[in-house]
MARKOLLUM-590875 format. One record per residue (C-alpha): residue number from 1; x, y, z. Coordinates in steps of 0.05 Angstrom, whole numbers, plus 32768, in hexadecimal, padded with zeros to 4 digits. Example, Ala and Ser with C-alpha at 12.3 -4.5 7.8 and 13.67 -1.06 7.14 Angstrom:
<k 1 | x 80F6 | y 7FA6 | z 809C>
<k 2 | x 8111 | y 7FEB | z 808F>
This chain:
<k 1 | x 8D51 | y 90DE | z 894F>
<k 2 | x 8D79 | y 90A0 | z 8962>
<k 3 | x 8D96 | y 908C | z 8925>
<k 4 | x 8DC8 | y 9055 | z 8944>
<k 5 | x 8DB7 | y 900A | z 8925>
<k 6 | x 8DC8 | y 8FE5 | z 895D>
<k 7 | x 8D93 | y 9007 | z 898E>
<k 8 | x 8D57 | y 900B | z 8965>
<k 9 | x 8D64 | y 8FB9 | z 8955>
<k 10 | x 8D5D | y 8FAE | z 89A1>
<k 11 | x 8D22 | y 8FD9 | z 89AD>
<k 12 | x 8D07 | y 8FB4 | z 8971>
<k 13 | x 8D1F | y 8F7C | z 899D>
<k 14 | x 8CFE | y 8F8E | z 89DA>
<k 15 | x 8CB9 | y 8F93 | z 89B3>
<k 16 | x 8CC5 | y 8F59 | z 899B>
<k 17 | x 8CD9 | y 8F2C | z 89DA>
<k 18 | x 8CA5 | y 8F56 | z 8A01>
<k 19 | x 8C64 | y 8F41 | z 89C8>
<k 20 | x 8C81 | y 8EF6 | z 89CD>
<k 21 | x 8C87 | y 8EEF | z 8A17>
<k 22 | x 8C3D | y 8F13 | z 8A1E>
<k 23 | x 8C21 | y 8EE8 | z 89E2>
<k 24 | x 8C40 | y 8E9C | z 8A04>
<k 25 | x 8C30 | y 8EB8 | z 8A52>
<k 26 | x 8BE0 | y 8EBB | z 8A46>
<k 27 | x 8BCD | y 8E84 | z 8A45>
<k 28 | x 8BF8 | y 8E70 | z 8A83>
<k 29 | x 8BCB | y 8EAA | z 8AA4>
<k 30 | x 8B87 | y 8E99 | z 8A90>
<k 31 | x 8B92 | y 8E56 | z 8AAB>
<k 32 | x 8BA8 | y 8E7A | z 8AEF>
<k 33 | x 8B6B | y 8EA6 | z 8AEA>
<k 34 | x 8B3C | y 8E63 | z 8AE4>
<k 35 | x 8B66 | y 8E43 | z 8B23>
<k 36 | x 8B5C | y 8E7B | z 8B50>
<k 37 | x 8B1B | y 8E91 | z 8B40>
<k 38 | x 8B29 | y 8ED9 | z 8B21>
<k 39 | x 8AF2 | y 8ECD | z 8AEC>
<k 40 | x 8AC6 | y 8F09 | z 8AD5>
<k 41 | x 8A81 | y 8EF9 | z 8AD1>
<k 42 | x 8A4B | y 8F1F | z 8AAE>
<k 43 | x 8A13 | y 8F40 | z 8ADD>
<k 44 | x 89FB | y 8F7E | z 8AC6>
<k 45 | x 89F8 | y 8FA6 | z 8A80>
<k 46 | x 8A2D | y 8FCA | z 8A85>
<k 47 | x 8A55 | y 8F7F | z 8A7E>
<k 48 | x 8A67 | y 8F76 | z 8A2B>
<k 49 | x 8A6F | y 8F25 | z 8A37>
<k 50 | x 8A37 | y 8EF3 | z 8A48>
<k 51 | x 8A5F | y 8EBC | z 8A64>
<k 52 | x 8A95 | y 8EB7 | z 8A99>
<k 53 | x 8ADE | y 8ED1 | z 8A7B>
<k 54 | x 8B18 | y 8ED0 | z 8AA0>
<k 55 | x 8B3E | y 8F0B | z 8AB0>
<k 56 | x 8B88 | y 8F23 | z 8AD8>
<k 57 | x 8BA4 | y 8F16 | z 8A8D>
<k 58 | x 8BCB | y 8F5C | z 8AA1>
<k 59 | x 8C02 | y 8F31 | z 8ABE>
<k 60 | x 8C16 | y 8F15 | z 8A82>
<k 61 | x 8C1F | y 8F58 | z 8A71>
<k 62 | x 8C41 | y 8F67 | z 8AA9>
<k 63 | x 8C75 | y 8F2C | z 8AA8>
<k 64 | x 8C86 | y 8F38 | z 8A59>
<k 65 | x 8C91 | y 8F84 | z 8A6D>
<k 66 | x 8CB9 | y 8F72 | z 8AAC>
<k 67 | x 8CEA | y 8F38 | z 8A8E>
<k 68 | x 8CF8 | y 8F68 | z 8A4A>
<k 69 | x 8D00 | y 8FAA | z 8A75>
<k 70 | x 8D33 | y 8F7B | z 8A9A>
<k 71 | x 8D5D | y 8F60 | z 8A68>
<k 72 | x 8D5C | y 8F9D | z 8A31>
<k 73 | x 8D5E | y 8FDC | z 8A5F>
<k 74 | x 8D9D | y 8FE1 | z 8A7B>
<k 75 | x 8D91 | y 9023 | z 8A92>
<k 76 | x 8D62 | y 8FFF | z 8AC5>
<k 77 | x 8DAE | y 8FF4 | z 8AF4>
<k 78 | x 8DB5 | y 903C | z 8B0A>
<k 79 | x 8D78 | y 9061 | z 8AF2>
<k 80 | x 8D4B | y 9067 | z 8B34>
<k 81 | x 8D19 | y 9088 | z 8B0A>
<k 82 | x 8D19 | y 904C | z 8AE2>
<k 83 | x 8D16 | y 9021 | z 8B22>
<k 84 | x 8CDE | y 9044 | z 8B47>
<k 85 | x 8CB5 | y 9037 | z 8B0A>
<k 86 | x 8CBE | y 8FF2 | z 8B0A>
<k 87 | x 8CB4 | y 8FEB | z 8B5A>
<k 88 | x 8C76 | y 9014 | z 8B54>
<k 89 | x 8C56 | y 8FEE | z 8B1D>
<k 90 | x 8C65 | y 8FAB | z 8B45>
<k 91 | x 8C3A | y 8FCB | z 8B7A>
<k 92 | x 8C02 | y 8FDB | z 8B4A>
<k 93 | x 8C02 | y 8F97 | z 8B33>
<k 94 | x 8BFE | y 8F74 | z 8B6B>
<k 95 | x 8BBE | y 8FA6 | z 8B7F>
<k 96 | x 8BA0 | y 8F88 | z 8B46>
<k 97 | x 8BAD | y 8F43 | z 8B4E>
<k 98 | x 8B8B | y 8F48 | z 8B89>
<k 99 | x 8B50 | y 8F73 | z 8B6E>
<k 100 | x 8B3F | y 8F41 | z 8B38>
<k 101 | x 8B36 | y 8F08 | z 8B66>
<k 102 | x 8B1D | y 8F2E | z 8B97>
<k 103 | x 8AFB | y 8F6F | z 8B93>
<k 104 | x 8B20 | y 8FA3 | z 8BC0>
<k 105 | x 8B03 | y 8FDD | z 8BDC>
<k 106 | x 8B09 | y 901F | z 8BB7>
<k 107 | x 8B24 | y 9043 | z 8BED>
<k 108 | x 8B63 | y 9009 | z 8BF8>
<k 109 | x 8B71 | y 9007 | z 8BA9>
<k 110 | x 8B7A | y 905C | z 8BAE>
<k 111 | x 8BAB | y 9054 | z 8BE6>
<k 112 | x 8BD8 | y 9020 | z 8BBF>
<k 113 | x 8BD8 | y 904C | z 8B7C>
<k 114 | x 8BEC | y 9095 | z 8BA6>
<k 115 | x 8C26 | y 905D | z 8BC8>
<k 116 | x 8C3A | y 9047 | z 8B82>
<k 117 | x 8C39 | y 9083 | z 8B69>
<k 118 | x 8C65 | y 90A4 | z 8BAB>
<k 119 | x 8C8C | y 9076 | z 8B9B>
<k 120 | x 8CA2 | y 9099 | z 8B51>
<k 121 | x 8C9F | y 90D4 | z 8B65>
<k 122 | x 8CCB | y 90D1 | z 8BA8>
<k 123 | x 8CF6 | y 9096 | z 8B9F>
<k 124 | x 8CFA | y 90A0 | z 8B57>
<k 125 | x 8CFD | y 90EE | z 8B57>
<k 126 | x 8CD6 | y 90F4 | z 8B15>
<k 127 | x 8CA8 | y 9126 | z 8B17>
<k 128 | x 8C83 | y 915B | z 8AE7>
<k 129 | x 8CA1 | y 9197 | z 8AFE>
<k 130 | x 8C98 | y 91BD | z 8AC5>
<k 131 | x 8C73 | y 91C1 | z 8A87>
<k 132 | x 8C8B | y 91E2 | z 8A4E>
<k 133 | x 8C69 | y 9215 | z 8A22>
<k 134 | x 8C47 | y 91F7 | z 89E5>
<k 135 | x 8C40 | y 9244 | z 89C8>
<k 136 | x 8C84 | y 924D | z 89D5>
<k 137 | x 8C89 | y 928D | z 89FA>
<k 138 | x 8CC9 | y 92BC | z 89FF>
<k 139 | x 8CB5 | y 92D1 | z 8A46>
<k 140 | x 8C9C | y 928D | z 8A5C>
<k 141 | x 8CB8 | y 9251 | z 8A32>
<k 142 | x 8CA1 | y 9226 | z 8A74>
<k 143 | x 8C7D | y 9223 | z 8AB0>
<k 144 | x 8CA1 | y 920E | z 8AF7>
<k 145 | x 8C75 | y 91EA | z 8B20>
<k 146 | x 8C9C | y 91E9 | z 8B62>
<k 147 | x 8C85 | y 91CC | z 8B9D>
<k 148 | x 8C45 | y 91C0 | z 8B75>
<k 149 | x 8C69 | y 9186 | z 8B4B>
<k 150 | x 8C61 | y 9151 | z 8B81>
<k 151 | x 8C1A | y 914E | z 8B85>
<k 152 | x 8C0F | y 915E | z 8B3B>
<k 153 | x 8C38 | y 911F | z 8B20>
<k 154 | x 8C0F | y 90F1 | z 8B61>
<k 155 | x 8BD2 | y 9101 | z 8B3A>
<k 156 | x 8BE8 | y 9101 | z 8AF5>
<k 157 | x 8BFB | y 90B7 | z 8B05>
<k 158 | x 8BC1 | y 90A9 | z 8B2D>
<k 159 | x 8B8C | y 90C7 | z 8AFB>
<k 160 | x 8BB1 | y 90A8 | z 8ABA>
<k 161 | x 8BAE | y 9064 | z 8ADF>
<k 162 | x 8B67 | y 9061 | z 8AED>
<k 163 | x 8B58 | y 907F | z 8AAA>
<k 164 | x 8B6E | y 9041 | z 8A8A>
<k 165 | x 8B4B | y 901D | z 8ABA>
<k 166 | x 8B0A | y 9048 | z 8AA6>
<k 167 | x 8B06 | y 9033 | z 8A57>
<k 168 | x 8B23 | y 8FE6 | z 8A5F>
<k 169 | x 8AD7 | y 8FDC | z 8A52>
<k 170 | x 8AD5 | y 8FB8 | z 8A0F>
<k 171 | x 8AFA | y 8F7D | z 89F2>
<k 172 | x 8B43 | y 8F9E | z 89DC>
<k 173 | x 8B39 | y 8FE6 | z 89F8>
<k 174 | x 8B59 | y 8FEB | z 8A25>
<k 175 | x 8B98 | y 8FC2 | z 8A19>
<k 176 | x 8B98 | y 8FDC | z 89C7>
<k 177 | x 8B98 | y 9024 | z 89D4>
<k 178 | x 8BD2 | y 901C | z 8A0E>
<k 179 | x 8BF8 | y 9001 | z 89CF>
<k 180 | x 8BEE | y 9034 | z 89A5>
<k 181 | x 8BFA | y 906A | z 89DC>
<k 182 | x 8C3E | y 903E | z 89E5>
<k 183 | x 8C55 | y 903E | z 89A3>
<k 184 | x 8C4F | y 908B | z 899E>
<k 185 | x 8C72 | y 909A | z 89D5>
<k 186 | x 8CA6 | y 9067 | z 89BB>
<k 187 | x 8CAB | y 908F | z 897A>
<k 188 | x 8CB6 | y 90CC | z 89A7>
<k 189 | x 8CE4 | y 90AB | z 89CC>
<k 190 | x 8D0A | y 90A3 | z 898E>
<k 191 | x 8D03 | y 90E7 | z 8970>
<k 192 | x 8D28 | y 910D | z 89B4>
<k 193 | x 8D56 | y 90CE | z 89B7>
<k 194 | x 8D3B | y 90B3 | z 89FD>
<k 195 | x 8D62 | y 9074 | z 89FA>
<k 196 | x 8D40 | y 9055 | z 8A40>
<k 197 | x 8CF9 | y 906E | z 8A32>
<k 198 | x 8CFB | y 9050 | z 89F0>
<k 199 | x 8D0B | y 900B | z 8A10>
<k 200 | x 8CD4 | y 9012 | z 8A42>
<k 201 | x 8CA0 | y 902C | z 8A0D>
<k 202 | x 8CAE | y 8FEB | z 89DE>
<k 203 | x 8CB7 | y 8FC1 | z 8A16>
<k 204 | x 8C6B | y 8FDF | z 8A23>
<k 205 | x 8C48 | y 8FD5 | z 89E6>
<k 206 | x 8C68 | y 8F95 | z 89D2>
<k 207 | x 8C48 | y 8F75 | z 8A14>
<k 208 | x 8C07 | y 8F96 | z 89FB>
<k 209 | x 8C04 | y 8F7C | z 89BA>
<k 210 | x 8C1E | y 8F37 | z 89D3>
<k 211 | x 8BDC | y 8F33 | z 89FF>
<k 212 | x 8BAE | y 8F56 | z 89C5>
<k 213 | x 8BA0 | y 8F16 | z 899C>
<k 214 | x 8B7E | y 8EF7 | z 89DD>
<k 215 | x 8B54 | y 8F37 | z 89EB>
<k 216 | x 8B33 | y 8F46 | z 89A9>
<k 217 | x 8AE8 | y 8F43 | z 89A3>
<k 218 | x 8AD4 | y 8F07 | z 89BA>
<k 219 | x 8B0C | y 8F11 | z 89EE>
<k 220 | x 8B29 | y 8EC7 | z 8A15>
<k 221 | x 8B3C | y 8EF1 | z 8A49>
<k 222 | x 8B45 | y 8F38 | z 8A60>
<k 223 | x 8B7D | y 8F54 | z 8A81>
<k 224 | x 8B55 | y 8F75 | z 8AC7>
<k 225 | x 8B69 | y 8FA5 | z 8AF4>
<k 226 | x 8BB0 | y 8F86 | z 8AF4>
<k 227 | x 8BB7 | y 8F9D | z 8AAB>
<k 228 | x 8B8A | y 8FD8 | z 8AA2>
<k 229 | x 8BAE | y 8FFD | z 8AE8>
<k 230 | x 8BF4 | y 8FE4 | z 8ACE>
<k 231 | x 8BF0 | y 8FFD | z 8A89>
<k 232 | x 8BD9 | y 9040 | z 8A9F>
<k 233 | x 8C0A | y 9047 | z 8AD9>
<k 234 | x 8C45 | y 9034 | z 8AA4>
<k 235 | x 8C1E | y 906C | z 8A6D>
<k 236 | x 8C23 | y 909E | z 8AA0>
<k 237 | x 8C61 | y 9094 | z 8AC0>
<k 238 | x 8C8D | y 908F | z 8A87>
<k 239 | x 8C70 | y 90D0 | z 8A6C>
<k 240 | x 8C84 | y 90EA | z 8AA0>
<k 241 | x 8CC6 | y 90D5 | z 8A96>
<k 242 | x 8CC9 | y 90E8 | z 8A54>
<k 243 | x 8C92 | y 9113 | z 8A34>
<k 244 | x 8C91 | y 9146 | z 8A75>
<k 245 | x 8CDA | y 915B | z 8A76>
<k 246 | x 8CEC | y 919A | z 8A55>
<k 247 | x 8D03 | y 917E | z 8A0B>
<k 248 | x 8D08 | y 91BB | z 89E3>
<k 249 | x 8CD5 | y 9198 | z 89AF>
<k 250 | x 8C9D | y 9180 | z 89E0>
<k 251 | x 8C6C | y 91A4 | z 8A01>
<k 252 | x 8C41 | y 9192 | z 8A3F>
<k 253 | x 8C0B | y 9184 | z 8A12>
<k 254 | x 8C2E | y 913F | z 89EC>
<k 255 | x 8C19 | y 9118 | z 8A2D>
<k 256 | x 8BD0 | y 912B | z 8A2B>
<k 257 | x 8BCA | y 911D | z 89DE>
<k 258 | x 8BE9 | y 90DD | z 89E5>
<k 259 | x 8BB9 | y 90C6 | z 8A1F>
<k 260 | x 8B7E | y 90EE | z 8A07>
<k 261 | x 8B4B | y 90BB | z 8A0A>
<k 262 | x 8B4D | y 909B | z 8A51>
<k 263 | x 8B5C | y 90EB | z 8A66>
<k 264 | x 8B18 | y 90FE | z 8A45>
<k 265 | x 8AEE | y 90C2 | z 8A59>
<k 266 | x 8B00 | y 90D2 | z 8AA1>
<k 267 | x 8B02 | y 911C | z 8A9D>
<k 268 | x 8AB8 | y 910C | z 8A7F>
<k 269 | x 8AA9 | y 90DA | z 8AB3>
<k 270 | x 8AB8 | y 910A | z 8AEA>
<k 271 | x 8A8D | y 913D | z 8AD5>
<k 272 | x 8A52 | y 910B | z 8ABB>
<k 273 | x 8A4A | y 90ED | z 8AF2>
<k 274 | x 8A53 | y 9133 | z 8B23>
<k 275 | x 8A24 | y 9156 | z 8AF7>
<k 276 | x 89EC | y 9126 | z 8B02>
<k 277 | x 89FA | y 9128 | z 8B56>
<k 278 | x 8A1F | y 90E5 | z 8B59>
<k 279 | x 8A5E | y 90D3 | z 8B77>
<k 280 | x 8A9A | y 90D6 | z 8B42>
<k 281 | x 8AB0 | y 9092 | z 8B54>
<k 282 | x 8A74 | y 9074 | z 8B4C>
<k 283 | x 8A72 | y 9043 | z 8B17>
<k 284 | x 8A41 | y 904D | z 8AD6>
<k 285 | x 8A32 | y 9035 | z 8A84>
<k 286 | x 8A3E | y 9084 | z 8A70>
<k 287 | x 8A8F | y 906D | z 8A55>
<k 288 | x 8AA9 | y 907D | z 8A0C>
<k 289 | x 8A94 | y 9039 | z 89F5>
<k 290 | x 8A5A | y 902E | z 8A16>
<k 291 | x 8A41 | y 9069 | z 89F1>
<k 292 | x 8A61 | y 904D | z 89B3>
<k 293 | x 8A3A | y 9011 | z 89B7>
<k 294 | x 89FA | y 903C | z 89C6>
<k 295 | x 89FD | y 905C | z 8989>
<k 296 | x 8A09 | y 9014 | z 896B>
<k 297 | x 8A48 | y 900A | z 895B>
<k 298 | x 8A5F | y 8FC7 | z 8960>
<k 299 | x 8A96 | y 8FAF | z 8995>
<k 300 | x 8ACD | y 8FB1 | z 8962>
<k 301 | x 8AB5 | y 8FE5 | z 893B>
<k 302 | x 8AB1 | y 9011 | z 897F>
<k 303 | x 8AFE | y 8FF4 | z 8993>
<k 304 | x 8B13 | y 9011 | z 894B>
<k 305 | x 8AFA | y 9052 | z 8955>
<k 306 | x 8B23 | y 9053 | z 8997>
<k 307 | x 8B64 | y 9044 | z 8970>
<k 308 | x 8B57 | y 9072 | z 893B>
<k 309 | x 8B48 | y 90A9 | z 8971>
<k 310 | x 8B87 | y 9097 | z 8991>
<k 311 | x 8BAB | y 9091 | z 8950>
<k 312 | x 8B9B | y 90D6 | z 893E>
<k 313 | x 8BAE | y 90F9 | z 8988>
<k 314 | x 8BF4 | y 90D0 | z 8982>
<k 315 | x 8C03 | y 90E6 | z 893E>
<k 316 | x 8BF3 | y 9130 | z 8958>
<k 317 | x 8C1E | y 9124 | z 8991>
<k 318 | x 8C5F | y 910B | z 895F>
<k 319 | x 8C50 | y 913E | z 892A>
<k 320 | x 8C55 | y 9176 | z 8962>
<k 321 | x 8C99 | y 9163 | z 8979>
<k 322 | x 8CBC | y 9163 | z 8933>
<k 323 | x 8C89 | y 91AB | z 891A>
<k 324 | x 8C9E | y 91EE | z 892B>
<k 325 | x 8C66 | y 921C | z 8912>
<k 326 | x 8C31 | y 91F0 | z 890B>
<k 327 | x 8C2F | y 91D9 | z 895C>
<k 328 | x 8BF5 | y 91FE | z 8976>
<k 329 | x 8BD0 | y 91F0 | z 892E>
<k 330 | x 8BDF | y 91A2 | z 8935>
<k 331 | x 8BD3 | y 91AB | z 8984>
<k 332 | x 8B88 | y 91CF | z 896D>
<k 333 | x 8B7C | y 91A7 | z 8939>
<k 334 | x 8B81 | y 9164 | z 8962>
<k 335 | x 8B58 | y 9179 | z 899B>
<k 336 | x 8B22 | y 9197 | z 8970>
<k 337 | x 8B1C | y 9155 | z 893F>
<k 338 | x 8B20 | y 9124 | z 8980>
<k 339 | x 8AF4 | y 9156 | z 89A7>
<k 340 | x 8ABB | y 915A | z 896F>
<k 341 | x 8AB9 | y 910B | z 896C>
<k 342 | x 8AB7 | y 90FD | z 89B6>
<k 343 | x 8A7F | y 913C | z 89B4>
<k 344 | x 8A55 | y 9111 | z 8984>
<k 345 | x 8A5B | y 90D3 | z 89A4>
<k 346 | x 8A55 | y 90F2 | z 89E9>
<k 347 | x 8A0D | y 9120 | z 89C7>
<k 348 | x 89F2 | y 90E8 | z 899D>
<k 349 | x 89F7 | y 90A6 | z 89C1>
<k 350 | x 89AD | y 90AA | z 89C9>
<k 351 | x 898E | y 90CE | z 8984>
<k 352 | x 8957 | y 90F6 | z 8997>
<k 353 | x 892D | y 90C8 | z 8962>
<k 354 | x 8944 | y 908D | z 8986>
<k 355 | x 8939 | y 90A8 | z 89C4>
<k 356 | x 88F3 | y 90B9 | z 89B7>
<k 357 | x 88E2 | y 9077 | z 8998>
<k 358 | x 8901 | y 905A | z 89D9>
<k 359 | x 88C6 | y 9084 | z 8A05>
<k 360 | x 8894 | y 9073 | z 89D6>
<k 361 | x 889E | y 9027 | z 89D1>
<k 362 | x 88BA | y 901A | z 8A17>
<k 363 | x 88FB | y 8FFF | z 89FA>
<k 364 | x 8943 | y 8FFA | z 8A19>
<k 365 | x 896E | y 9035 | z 8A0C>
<k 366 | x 89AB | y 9011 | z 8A10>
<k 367 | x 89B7 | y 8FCF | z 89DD>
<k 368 | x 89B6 | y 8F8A | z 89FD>
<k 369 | x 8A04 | y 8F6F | z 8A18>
<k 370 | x 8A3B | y 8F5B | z 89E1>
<k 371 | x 8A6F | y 8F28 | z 89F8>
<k 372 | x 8AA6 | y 8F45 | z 8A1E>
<k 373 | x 8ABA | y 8F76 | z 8A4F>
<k 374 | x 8AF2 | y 8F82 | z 8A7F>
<k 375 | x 8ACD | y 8F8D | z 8AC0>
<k 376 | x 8ADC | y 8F62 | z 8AF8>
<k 377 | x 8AAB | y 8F35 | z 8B17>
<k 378 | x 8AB8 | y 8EEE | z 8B3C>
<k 379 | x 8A8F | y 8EAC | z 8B30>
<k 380 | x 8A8E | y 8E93 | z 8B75>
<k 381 | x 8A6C | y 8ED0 | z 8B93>
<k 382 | x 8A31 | y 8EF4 | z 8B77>
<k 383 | x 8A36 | y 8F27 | z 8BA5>
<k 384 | x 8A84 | y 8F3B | z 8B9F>
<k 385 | x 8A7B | y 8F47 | z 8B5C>
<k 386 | x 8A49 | y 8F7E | z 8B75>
<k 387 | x 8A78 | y 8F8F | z 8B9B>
<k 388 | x 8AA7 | y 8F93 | z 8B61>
<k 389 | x 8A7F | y 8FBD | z 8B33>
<k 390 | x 8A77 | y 8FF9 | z 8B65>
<k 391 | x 8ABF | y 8FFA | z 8B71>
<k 392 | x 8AE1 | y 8FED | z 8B33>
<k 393 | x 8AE2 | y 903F | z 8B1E>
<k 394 | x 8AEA | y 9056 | z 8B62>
<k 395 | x 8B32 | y 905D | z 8B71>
């Protein structure tokens, strides 16, 4: 663990300077969202919020993460890895300025993530080329993925970005649970003495928790593609160039406990929506929280249990880099308390009691809209934000 003084006061630093510059940049960008029109405006059920909000609050995000990254990392000089990051995220932010004031086409926004994420993996040279064994094996304490590495880490980014994407549904989702995933992998950081990831993780979550306040139930503005794509790019780029690579205490498996929630509401998605002859990408209310709310949770109660889930996964994740023993029992016991709850809420969104008074009465299955989501939708044209809606989960 890094134990010097002088480092962990300027990651505490770089939280710090990151939160502030998030927290004081908002408002700046909800007034830019109101001047160009990049307004989200409620048109269907599976919308939270009954009056126009304002969203592209991602790059306040993005700026506080950028200007900290600059001034704290200084790794950030001759670390390409470090730099194709950075240019890659700038890509995937611009993608989503664009998005949220104007719905793109699925098909464009899939081509500028595999570029962004090209851009890591062969500019930057990070890739996952191998995973380690999290049973530790004599005869196979890791596996080489070869040639196989390059589309492997393309996906991993592309899939971890649009998973994000996928649950920024409610008020704070999104944004609150890329925190917590950031502030594990900041402890991790710390606990294998990864100087520059530690940086870049506080850099991360302080930018989250800067823009938080604004985007709790009833949100003043959500942060849109531009925050939902660049927090998940950043999640799943810096595991990659941290959590992936063969530290003799981590196994493959710390990246998919720490992101276990977007993994498993897209994972689910996939196969929901497959299952029942539909296109994968095509957009439906059949998320994590919208089957939270079905089973009558309230907005903030439903956001909780998403931290809590995500609480439990991280502390798994830190507890199985410092455990010798005990790995594949934390690894098990994790997946099996997560995978029980998201099995409940998944089986019982609609009680069979519920579901029959439903038939008998003629009644909604699905509760009438709270205030806020982060879907995108635009004032000044009915029609885009059609538009919007069957494209927002397709790339």
């Amino acid at each position: 663990m890094i134990l010097d003084l002088n480092f962990l006061l300027r990651v505490g630093a770089a939280l710090l300077t990151a939160g502030i510059l998030s927290f004081l940049l908002t408002p700046l960008v909800k007034y830019l969202a109101r001047k160009v029109g990049a307004m989200d405006v409620p048109h269907d059920s599976r919308r939270m919020h009954d009056h126009p909000i304002p969203r592209m609050g991602g790059l306040a995000i993005f700026i506080g993460f950028l200007l900290t990254t600059l001034v704290f990392c200084a790794e950030l000089r001759t670390d390409r890895g470090l730099q194709s990051i950075l240019l890659g995220s700038i890509v995937i932010v611009i993608l989503g300025v664009f998005d949220d004031r104007k719905a793109l086409g699925a098909k464009l926004k899939l081509v500028v993530q595999l570029v962004a994420a090209a851009i890591v993996v062969f500019y930057g040279d990070l890739r996952i080329d191998k995973i380690t064994n999290p049973f530790g094996s004599s005869l196979y304490d890791y596996w080489d993925l070869g040639v196989f590495s390059y589309p492997i880490t393309i996906l991993w980014i592309v899939a971890i970005t649009n998973a994000v994407n996928f649950i920024d549904g409610l008020d704070g989702l999104a944004c609150g649970v890329s925190a917590i995933s950031s502030i594990n992998m900041l402890v991790l950081a710390l606990l294998v003495s990864d100087a520059k990831v530690a940086i870049i993780t506080a850099a991360l979550a302080g930018a989250c928790l800067g823009f938080v306040p604004y985007n709790f139930n009833p949100a003043k503005i959500f942060m849109g593609d531009t925050g939902s794509t660049f927090l998940g790019f950043m999640l799943a780029t810096v595991s990659i160039l941290g959590l992936f690579k063969a530290y003799a205490a981590i196994s493959f498996i710390v990246p998919f406990l720490l992101l276990g929630l977007p993994i498993f509401d897209i994972c689910f998605a996939v196969i929901r929506r497959v299952a029942s002859g539909r296109s994968p990408m095509e957009a439906d209310r059949g998320h994590f929280h919208h089957r939270l709310i079905d089973m009558g949770f309230t907005q903030k109660q439903s956001v909780a249990i998403a931290y809590v889930l995500t609480g439990i996964l991280g502390l798994a994740a830190v507890l199985l880099t410092v455990s010798g023993a005990m790995k594949a029992m934390i690894m098990l016991g994790a997946i099996l308390v997560v995978g029980a709850i998201g099995i409940r809420i998944i089986m019982g969104a609609t009680p069979s009691s519920k579901f029959w008074q439903h038939v008998k009465h003629g009644t909604p299955t699905h509760p009438e809209p709270e205030p806020a989501h982060d879907s995108p939708a635009d004032p000044s044209n009915a029609a885009r934000s059609d538009e919007q809606e069957n494209s927002h989960e397709e790339a």
